[in-house]
N, C-alpha and C positions, 0 to 999 in steps of 0.2 A: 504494500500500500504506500503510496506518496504521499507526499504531507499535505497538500491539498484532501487527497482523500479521507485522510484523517481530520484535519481540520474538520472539514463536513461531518461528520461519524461521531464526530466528540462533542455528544450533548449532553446538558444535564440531565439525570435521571434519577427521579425520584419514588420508584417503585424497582424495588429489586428480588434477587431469590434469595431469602433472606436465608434457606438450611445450607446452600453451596459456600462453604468453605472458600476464604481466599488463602492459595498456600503462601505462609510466612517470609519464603525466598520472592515470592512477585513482591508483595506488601513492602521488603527492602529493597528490592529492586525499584519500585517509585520512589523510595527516599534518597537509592543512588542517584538516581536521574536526579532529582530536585538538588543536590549537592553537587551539579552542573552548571546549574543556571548560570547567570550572570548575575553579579551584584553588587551593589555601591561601594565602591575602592576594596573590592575581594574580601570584603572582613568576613563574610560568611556567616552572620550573626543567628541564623536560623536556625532554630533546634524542633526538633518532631517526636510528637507522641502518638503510638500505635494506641487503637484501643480496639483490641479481638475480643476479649473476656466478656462473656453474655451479661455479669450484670455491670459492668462498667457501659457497656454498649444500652444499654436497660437507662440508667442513669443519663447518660448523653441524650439520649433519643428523647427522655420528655421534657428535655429545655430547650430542643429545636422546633424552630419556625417552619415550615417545608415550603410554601407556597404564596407569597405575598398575592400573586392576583390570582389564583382558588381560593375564593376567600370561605366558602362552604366545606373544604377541605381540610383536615382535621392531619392528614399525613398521614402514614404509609402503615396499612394494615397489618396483624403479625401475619407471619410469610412474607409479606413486603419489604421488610425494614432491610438495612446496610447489614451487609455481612463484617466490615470492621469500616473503622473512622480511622482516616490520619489528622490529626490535630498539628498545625504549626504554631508554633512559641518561637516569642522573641524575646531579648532579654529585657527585663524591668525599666532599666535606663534606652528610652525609647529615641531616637535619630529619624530627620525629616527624610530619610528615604526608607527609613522601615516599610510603608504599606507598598511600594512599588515593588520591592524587594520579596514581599509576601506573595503579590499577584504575579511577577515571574513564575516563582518555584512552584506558586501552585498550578499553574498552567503547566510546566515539566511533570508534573506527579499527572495531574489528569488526561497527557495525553499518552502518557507512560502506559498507566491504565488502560488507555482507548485502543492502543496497539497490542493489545493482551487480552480485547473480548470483554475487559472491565469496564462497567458504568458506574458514575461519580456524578456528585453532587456538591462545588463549595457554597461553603453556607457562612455568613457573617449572623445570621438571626438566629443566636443559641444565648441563652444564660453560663456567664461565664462559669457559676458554682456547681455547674455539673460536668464541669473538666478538670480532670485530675490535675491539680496545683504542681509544677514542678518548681523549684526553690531558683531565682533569678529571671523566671520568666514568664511570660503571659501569654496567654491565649490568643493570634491571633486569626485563626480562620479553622474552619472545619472542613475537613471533603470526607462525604458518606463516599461510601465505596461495595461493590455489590456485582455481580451478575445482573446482566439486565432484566427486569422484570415488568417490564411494561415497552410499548414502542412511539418512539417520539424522530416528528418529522420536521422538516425546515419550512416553512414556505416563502420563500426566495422575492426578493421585490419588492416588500411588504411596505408599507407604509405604516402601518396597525403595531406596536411595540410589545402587545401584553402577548403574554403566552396562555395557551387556553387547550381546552380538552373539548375531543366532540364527543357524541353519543356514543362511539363505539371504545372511548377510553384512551385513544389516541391525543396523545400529547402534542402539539403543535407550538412548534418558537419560529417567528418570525424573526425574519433578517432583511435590513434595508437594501437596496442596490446599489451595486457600484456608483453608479450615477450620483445616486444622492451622498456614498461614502467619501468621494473625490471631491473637494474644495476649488485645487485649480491643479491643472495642468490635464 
């Protein structure tokens, strides 16, 4: 697959197979990738928390938000839920390129994922007290992680921004056109 192709392929997903096991070498394997990235003067200040353990993942899942525009949507039925979360932490003492830095790596991890059959989810809308505290750092983003469990399409051109589900359960995210992405040239 090309990276085009992936780009396309790597959506959020927020219904997964929640018994399918993610094996623990993929799960470091997207950490490797994310300790790739690029980031502000190399300092690498990113540190990652797995969370496999059923009631750590128990804990995590009911401070997460899922869906800001399904608002009748309550999130991801049991069977549905992430088979494991990576959690990124940065250190306490926070720097004006920390979130840039966060949105690299976590695009590395999710399409690390994508090239592996894995669907993911980063989430900024969780309650921080249901992530396991690590001593110098903080919580800054979530990516559910899962087998897919649900199917979610593009539709291309759009003009419409909200993402939305039709009657047959299919997930739908719009994306603007070139046309409209291109400024000048």
């Amino acid at each position: 697959m090309n990276f085009s192709e992936l780009s396309e392929n790597t959506r959020s997903y927020r219904r997964f197979i929640e018994n399918k096991e993610i094996p623990m070498e993929m799960l470091k394997k997207m950490i490797a990738s994310a300790g790739l990235a690029p980031n502000a003067s190399n300092l690498q200040r990113l540190r990652f928390s797995l969370v496999t353990e059923e009631k750590e993942k128990n804990i995590l899942f009911s401070g997460i938000g899922w869906a800001g525009y399904i608002t009748e949507w309550e999130g991801p039925s049991p069977g549905e839920r992430p088979a494991a979360y990576i959690v990124i932490q940065a250190p306490v003492e926070e720097k004006v390129f920390t979130g840039i830095d966060v949105g690299i790596t976590a695009a590395y991890i999710v399409l690390e994922a994508s090239s592996n059959g894995i669907a993911s989810c980063m989430l900024l809308n969780y309650n921080k007290d249901s992530v396991t505290a690590v001593q110098g750092y903080l919580p800054k983003l979530v990516i559910a992680l899962g087998y897919p469990g649900e199917t979610v399409v593009l539709d291309k051109d759009s003009e419409n921004l909200r993402y939305w589900r039709d009657e047959n359960g299919v997930h739908h995210v719009p994306k603007l056109s070139l046309k409209t992405l291109v400024l000048k040239g």
